[in-house]
KETOR-256852 format. One record per residue (C-alpha): x, y, z; residue in one letter. Coordinates in steps of 0.001 Angstrom, whole numbers. Layout:
REC, X, Y, Z, A
...
***
This chain:
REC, 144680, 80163, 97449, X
REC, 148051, 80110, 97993, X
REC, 150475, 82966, 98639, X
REC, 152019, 82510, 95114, X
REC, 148627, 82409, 93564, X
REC, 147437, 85987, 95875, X
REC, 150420, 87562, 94314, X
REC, 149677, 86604, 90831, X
REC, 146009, 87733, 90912, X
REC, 147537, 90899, 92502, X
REC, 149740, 91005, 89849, X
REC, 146790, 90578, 86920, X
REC, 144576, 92997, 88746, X
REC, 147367, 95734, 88416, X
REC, 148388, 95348, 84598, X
REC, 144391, 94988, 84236, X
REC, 143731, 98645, 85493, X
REC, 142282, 97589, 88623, X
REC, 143205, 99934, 91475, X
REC, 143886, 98272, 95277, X
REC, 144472, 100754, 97551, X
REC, 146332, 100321, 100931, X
REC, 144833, 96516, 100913, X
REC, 145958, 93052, 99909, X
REC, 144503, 89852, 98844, X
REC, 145485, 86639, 101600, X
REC, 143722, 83693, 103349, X
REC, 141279, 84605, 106159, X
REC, 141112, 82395, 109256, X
REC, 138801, 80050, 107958, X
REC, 141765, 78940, 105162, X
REC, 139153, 81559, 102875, X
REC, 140419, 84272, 100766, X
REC, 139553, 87681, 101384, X
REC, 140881, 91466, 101044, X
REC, 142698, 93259, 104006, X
REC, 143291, 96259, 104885, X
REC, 147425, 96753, 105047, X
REC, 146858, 100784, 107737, X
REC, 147923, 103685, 106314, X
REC, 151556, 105127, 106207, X
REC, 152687, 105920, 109195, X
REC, 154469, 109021, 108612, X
REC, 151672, 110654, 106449, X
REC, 148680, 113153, 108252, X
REC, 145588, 111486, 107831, X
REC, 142182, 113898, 106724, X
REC, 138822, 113123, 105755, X
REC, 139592, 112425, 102141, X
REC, 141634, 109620, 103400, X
REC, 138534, 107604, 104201, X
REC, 136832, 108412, 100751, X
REC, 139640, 107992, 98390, X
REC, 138790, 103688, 97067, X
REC, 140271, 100593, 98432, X
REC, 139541, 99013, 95115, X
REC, 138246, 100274, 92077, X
REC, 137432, 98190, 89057, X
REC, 137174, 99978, 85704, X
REC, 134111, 99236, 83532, X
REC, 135470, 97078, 80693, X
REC, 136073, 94310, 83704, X
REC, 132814, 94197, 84871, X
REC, 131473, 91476, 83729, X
REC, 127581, 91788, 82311, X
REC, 125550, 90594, 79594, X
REC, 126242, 93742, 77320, X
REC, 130255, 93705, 78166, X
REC, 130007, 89772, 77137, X
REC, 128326, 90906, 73913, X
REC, 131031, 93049, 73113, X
REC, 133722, 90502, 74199, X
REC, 132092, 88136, 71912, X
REC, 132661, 90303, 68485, X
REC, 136350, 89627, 69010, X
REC, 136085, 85837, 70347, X
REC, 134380, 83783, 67554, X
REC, 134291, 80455, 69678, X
REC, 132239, 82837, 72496, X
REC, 130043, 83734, 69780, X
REC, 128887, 80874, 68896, X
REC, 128175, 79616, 72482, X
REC, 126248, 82785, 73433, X
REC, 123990, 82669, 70365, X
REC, 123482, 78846, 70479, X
REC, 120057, 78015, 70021, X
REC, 118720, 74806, 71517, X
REC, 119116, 73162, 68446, X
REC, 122868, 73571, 68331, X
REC, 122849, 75868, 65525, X
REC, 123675, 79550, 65511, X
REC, 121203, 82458, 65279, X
REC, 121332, 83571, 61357, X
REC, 119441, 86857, 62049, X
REC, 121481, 90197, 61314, X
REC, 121252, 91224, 64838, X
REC, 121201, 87935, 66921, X
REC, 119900, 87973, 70025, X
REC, 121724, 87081, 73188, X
REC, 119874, 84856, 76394, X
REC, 119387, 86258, 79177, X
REC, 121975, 87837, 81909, X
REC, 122418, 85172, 83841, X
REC, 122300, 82523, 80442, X
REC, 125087, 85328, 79074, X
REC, 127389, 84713, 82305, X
REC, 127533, 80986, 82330, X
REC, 127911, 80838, 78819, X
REC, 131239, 83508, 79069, X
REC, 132220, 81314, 82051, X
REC, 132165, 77632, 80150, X
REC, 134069, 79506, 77308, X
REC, 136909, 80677, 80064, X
REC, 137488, 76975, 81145, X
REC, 137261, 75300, 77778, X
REC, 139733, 78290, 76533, X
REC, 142266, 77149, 79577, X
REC, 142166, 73876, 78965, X
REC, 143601, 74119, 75602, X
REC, 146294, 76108, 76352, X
REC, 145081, 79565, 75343, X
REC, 143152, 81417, 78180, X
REC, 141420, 84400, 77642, X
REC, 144144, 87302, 77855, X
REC, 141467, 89490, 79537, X
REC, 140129, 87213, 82008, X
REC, 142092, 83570, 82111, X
REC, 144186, 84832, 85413, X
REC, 140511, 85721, 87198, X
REC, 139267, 82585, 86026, X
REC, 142196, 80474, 87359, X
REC, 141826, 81359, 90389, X
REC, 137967, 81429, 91170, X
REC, 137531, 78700, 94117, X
REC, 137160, 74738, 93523, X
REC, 133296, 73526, 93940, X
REC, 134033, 71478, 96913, X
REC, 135363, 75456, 98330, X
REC, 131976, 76661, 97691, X
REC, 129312, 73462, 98986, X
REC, 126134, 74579, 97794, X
REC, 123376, 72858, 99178, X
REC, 122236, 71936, 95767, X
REC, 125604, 69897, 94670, X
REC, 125205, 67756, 97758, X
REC, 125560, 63841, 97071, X
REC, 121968, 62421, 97235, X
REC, 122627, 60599, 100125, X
REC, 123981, 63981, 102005, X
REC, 120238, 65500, 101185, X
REC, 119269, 64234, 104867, X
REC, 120703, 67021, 106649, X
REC, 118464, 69651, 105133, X
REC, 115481, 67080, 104249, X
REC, 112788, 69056, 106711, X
REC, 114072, 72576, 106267, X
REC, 112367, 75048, 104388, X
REC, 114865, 74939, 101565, X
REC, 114690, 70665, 100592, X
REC, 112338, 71641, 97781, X
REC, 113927, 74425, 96778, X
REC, 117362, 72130, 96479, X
REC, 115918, 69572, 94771, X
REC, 114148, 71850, 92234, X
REC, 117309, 73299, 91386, X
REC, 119204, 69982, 91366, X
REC, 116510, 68618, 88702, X
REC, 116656, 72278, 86567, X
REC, 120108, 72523, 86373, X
REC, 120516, 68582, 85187, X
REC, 117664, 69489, 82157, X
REC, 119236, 73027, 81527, X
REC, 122517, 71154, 80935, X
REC, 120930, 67870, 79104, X
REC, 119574, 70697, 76572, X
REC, 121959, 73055, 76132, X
REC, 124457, 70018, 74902, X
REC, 121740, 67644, 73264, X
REC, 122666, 68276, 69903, X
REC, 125635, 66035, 68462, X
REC, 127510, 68430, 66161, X
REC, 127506, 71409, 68787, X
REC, 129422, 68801, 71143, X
REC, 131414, 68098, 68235, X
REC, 132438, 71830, 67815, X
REC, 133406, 72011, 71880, X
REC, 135886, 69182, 70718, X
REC, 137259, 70464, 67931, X
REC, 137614, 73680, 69450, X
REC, 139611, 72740, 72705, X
REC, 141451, 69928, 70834, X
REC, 142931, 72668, 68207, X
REC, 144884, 74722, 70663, X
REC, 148132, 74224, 72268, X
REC, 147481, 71718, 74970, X
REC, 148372, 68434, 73068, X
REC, 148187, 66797, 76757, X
REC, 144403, 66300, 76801, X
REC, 142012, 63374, 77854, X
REC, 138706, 62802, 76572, X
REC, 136740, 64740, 79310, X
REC, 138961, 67598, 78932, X
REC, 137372, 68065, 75517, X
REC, 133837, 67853, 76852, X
REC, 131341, 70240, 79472, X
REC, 130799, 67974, 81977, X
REC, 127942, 68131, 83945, X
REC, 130443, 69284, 86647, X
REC, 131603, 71982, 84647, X
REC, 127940, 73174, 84314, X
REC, 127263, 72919, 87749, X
REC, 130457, 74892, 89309, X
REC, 129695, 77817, 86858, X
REC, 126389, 77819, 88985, X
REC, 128151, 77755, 91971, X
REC, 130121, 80729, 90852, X
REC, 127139, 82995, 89512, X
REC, 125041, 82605, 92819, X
REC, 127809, 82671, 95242, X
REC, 129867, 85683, 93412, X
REC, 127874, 87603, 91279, X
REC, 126328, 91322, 92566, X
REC, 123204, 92892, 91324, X
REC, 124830, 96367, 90395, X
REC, 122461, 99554, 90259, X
REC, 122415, 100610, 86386, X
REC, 120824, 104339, 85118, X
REC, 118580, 103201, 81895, X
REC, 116194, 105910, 79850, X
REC, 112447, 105530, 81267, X
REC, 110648, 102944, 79786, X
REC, 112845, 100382, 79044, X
REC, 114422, 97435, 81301, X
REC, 116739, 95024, 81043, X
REC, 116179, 91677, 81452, X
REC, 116456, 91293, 85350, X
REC, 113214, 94001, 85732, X
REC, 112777, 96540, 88340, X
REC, 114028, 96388, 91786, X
REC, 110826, 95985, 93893, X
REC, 111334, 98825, 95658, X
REC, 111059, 101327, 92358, X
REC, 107915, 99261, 91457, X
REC, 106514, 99981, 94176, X
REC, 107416, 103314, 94153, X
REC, 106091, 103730, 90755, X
REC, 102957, 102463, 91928, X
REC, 102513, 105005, 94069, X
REC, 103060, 107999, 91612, X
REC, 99515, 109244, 90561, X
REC, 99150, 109786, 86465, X
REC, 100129, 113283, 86872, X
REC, 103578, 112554, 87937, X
REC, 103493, 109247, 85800, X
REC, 103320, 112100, 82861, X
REC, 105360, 114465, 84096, X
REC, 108358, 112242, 85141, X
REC, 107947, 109556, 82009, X
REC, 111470, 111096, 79959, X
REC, 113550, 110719, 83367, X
REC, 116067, 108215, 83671, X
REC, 115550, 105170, 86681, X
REC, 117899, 102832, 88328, X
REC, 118167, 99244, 87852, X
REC, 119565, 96290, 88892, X
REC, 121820, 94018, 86393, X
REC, 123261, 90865, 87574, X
REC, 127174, 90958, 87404, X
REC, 130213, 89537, 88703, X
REC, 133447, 91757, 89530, X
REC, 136611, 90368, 89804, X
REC, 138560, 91408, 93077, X
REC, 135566, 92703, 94725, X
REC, 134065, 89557, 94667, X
REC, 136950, 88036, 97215, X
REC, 135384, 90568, 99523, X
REC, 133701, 87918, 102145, X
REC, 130269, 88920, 104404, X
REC, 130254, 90204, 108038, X
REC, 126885, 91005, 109665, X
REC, 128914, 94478, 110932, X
REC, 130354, 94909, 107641, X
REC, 133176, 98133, 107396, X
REC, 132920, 98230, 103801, X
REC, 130463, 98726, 101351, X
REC, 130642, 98820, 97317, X
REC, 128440, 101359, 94792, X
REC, 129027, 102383, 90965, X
REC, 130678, 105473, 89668, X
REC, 128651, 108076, 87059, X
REC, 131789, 106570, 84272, X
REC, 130296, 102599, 85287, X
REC, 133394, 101519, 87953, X
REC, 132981, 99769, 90863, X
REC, 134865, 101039, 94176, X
REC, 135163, 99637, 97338, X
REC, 134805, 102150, 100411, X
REC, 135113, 102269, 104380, X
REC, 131615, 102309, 105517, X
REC, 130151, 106325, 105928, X
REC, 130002, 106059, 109861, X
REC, 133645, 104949, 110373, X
REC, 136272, 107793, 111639, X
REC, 139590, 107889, 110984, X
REC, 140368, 106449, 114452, X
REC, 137888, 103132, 113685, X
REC, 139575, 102682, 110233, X
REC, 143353, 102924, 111477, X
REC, 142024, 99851, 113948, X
REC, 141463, 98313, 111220, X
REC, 144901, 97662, 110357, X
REC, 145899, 93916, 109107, X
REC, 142275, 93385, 109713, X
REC, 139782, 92076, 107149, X
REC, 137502, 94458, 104861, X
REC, 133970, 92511, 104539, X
REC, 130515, 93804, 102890, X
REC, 127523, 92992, 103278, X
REC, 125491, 90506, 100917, X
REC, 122480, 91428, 102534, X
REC, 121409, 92281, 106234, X
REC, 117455, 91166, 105889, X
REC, 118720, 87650, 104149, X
REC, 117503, 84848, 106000, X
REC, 119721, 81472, 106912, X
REC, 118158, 79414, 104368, X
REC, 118614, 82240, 101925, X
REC, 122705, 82490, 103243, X
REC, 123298, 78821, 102842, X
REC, 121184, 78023, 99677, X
REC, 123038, 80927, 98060, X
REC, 126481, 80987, 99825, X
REC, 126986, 77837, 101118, X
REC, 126741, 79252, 104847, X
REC, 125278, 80528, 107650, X
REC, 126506, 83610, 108950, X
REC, 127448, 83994, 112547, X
REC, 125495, 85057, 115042, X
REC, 121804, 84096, 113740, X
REC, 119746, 83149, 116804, X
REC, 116895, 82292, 114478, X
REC, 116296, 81453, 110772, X
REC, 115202, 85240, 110714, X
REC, 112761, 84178, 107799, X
REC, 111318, 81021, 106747, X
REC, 108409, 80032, 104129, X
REC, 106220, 76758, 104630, X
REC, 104265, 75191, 101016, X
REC, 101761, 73188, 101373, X
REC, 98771, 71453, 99326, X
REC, 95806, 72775, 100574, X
REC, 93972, 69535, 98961, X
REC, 96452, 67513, 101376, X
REC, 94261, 65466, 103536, X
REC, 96471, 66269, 106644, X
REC, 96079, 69152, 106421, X
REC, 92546, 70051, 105795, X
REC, 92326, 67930, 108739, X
REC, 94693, 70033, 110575, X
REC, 93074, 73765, 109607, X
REC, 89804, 72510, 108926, X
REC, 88367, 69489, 111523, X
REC, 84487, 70282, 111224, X
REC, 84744, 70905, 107586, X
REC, 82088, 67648, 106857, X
REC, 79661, 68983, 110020, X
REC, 79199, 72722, 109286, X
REC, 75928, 74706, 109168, X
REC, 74518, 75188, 105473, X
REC, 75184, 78976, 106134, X
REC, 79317, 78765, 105894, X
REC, 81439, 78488, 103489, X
REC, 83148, 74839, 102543, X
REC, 86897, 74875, 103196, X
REC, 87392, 73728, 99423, X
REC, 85056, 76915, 98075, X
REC, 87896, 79065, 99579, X
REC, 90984, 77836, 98775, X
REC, 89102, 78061, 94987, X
REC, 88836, 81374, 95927, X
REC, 92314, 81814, 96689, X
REC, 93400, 79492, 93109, X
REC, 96455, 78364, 95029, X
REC, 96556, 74306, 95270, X
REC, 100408, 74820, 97328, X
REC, 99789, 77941, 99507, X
REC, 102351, 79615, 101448, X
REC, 103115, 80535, 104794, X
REC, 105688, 82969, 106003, X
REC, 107403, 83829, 108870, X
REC, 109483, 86936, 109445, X
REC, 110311, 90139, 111536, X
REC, 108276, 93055, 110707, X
REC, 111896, 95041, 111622, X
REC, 114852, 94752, 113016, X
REC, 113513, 95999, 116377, X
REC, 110485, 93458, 116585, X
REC, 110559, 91592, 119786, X
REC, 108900, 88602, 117929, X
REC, 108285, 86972, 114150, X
REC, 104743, 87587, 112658, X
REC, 103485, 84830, 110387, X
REC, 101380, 85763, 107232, X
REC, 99016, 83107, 105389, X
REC, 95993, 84561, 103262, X
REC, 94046, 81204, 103590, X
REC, 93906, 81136, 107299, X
REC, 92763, 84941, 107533, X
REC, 89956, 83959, 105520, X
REC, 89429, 80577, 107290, X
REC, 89541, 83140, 110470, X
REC, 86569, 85354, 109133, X
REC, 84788, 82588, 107128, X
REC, 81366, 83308, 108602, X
REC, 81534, 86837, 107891, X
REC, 82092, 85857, 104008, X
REC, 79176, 86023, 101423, X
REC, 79431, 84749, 98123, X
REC, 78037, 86792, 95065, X
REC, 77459, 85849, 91513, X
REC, 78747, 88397, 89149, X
REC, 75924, 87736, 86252, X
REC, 77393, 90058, 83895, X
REC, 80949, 89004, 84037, X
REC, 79586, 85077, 85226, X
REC, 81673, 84805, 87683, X
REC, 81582, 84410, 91660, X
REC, 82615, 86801, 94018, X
REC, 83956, 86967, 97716, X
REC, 82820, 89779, 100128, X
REC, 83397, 90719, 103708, X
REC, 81021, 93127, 105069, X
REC, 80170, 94902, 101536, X
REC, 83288, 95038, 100130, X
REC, 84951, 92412, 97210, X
REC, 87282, 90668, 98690, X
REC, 90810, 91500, 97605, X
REC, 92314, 88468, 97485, X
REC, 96024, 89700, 96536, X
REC, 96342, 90602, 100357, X
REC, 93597, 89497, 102284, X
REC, 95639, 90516, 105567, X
REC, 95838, 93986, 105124, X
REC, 92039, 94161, 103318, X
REC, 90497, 93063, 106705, X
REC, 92318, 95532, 108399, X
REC, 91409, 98181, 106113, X
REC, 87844, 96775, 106300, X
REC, 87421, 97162, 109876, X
REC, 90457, 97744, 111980, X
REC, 88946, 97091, 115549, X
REC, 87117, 93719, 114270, X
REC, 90045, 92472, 112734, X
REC, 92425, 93152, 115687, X
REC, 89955, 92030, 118650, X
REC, 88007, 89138, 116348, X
REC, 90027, 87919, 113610, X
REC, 93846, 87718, 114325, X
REC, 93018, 85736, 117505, X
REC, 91402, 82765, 115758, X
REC, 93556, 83258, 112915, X
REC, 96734, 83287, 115262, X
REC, 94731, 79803, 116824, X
REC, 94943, 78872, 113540, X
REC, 98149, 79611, 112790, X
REC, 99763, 78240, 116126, X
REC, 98661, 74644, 115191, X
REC, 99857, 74896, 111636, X
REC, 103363, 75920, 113504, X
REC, 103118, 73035, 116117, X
REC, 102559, 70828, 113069, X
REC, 105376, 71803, 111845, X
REC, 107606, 71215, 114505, X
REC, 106610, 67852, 114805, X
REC, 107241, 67200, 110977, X
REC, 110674, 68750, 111430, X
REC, 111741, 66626, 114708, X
REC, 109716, 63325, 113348, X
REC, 109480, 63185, 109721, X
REC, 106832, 62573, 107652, X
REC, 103914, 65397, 106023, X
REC, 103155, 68310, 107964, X
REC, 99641, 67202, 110604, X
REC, 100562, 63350, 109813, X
REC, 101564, 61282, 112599, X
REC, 104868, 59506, 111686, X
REC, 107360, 58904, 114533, X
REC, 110838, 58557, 113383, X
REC, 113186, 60438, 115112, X
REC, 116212, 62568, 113745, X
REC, 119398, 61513, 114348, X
REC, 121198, 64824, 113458, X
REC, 120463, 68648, 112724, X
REC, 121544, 70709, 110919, X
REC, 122494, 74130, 111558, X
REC, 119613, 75747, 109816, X
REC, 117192, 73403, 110634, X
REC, 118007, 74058, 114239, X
REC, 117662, 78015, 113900, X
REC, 114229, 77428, 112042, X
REC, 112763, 75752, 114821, X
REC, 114422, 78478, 116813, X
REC, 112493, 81424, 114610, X
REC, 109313, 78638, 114996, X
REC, 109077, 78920, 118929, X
REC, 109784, 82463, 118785, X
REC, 106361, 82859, 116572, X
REC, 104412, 80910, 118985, X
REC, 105794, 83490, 121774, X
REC, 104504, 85664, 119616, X
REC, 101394, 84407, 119062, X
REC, 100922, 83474, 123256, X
REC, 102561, 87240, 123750, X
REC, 99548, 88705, 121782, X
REC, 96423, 86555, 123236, X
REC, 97584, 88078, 126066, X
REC, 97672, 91596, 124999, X
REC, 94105, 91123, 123071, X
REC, 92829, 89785, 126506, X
REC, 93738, 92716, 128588, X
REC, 92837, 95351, 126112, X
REC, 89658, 93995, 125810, X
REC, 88829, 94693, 129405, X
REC, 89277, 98366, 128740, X
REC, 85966, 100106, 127326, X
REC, 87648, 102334, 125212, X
REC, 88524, 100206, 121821, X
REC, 90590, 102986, 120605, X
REC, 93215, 102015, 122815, X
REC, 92494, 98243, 121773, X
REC, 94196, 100061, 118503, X
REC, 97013, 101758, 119940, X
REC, 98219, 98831, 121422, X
REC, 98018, 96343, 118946, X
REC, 98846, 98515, 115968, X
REC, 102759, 97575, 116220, X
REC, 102147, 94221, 116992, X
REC, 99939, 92225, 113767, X
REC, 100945, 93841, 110287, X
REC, 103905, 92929, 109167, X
REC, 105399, 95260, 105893, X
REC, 105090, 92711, 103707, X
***
């Protein structure tokens, strides 16, 4: 962005009731955009209300969510009929049409912005903002890389991911503009305003169009807390931490509390705020007003003396201080600085994959006829691609813990008895007289029988586990399917698949770290203390 185009979002921010408080929009260091903090005056006393007073505040009616584009639409017949397009390129007929969902709403609003521009009559609410929202090739999401460019991330944990969302986005936008006379409407719309210099693709969505308002919505948008009445949700569902809260409650207070409002989360973007850029030690953070504005404030535990440092420097939030790198660059098209590790990772795999039963499994065709067959479990489980994680239990965790249901079980397999339900006509798992609960096995084992599953279990799960890992590190540094033998050697990394293998070797410390700890506690008579020490060490809060 250049200087000239700073000062005219400035300018539209202004006459659009946004407030910017001792801070300017200019290009950060890495030829970004971000907002800075100008210092205060110099000649005025400076008190704690100084700190709390807004560096931005954006009013309501510019916050852009699925209910403010339903009220944009009732004075924007063109938006209209692109938010209540049904796949058949007709719209809704019903009395009270209903619009898609949030995140439909916002790329809808943002492919009527650009096909408004292009002929020659932007939106007079929001045609400056959308002028000046970064270029794609600004933004480099993983998922509009060039085919051939899919290399660099092939054996991180995010390929699939990429390539899911490369194929979904292509059919999203192959069905959203299948129908001939909706394309013919797009035409006729952008070729009937004032631009009389227009090409052919000008009058069209392109697929590029479709895929830069993706790169917009993950990159920019927020998911703002929102007060609704009990009882009802919006389309984005409950934060997981209030549903799990709410799970908690007993029916008492589930009675008691049922005509209270809750907080929610609804997908938005906010123009200004969102050229705030991340920092790891962010000074800023952002939170909604009772009226529904957004502000932008120092960070609680700054003083006067840290802010008035601040001056000429950058003001940065946070978009998220548990996000992993694959998470960072999938979403934002980076990794922040300072990650030793991937900090999280997850690991599918087919459990039918002959490599892998191979891998986890060896004796599987040679067992007694008193244990249970590899393949009766992983029925059990009714996963055919399982998952295995990798993260910090907290912040302070000297090493990663890895989580995988089927390899607990594989870890207590001969202590598992199968029972036939004859009423329901089902099967059943149990472990020492108790159903299985398959939903966590991890923490049911524990529950079961702490000092078994500390001393007994989590070492030959973590033996387990360990060769998974090493299998993995040879499919990441030689190609081919995790346990296979291929040999073909990268020629580059990059950055993310070097901090994965990074948060990889950490785990095996781990793992090595904890043999050792199981070994000397075991020497001690007193398994309490086998207990005490472990009890940090093996659960992670999942």
């Amino acid at each position: 962005m250049s200087t000239d185009s700073s000062s005219t979002l400035v300018e539209w921010a202004k006459e659009s009731g946004i407030e910017l408080n001792n801070c300017e929009i200019r290009k950060t260091e890495n030829s970004g955009n971000g907002v800075f903090f100008k210092g205060f005056r110099s000649d005025k006393k400076l008190d704690g209300s100084d700190i709390e007073h807004p560096l931005l505040k954006i009013p309501k009616q510019l916050i852009i969510t699925k209910d403010r584009i339903v009220q944009l639409a009732e004075t924007r017949p063109f938006l209209k009929n692109l938010l209540y397009k049904t796949n058949t390129g007709d719209n809704q007929q019903t009395t009270t049409p209903e619009a898609p969902n949030a995140r439909q709403s916002l790329a809808r609003f943002l492919i009527y912005l650009i096909l408004s521009s292009r002929r020659g009559t932007p939106d007079y609410e929001f045609g400056s903002w959308l002028a000046l929202l970064p270029p794609g090739k600004d933004i480099d999401l993983p998922f509009t890389y060039p085919d051939d460019d899919l290399d660099e991330i092939e054996r991180s944990s995010i390929f699939d991911a990429v390539i899911a969302k490369k194929t979904n986005l292509r059919l999203s936008y192959e069905d959203f503009f299948s129908n001939a006379d909706f394309r013919k409407q797009i035409a006729e719309y952008v070729n009937s305003g004032e631009n009389k210099n227009l090409r052919q693709i000008d009058t069209e969505v392109t697929y590029h169009d479709w895929q830069l308002v993706e790169e917009w919505i993950l990159s920019r948008s927020l998911n703002l807390p929102v007060i609704t009445s009990k009882g009802t949700s919006n389309e984005n569902g409950k934060s997981k931490d209030n549903e799990r809260a709410e799970n908690e409650q007993d029916e008492d207070n589930e009675n008691e509390n049922e005509n209270e409002d809750e907080i929610e989360l609804e997908i938005a973007l906010v123009p200004i705020l969102d050229m705030c850029n991340h920092a790891t030690d962010a000074n800023a953070r952002y939170e909604v007003e009772d009226e529904g504005n957004v502000v932008l404030l120092f960070r609680d535990n700054l003083s006067i003396e840290d802010i008035e440092k601040l001056t000429d420097k950058e003001i940065t939030i946070s978009y998220g201080s548990d996000k992993s790198a694959g998470e960072f660059l999938f979403t934002y098209g980076f990794i922040p600085e300072g990650y030793k590790t991937a900090k999280e990772l997850s690991r599918f795999y087919s459990v039918e994959d002959t490599n892998i039963v191979k891998l986890l499994d060896p004796d599987n065709y040679s067992k007694s006829e008193d244990r249970i067959p590899y393949a009766f479990l992983t029925n059990f489980l009714d996963r055919p691609v399982n998952r295995f994680q990798i993260s910090y239990p907290s912040p302070e965790s000297p090493y990663p813990r890895w989580h995988d249901d089927l390899l607990f079980l594989l870890a207590c397999e001969d202590n598992l008895l199968v029972h036939k339900n004859d009423e329901e006509g089902y099967l059943e798992l149990y472990y020492s007289g108790y159903e299985v609960d398959l939903n966590d096995v991890e923490r049911f084992l524990l529950a079961v029988d702490r000092t078994k599953f500390l001393t007994e279990i989590v070492p030959r799960a973590d033996s387990l586990a360990e060769k998974f890992l090493q299998a993995v590190l040879t499919q990441i540094e030689l190609g081919g399917e995790i346990g296979s033998s291929a040999d073909i050697p990268r020629t580059s990394q990059h950055e993310l698949i070097k901090l994965e293998i990074a948060l990889i070797e950490e785990t095996i410390k781990g793992i090595e770290h904890h043999k050792q700890e199981v070994s000397n506690l075991k020497s001690h008579v007193n398994l309490d203390e086998v207990n005490k020490g472990l009890k940090d060490t093996v659960i992670s809060d999942k």
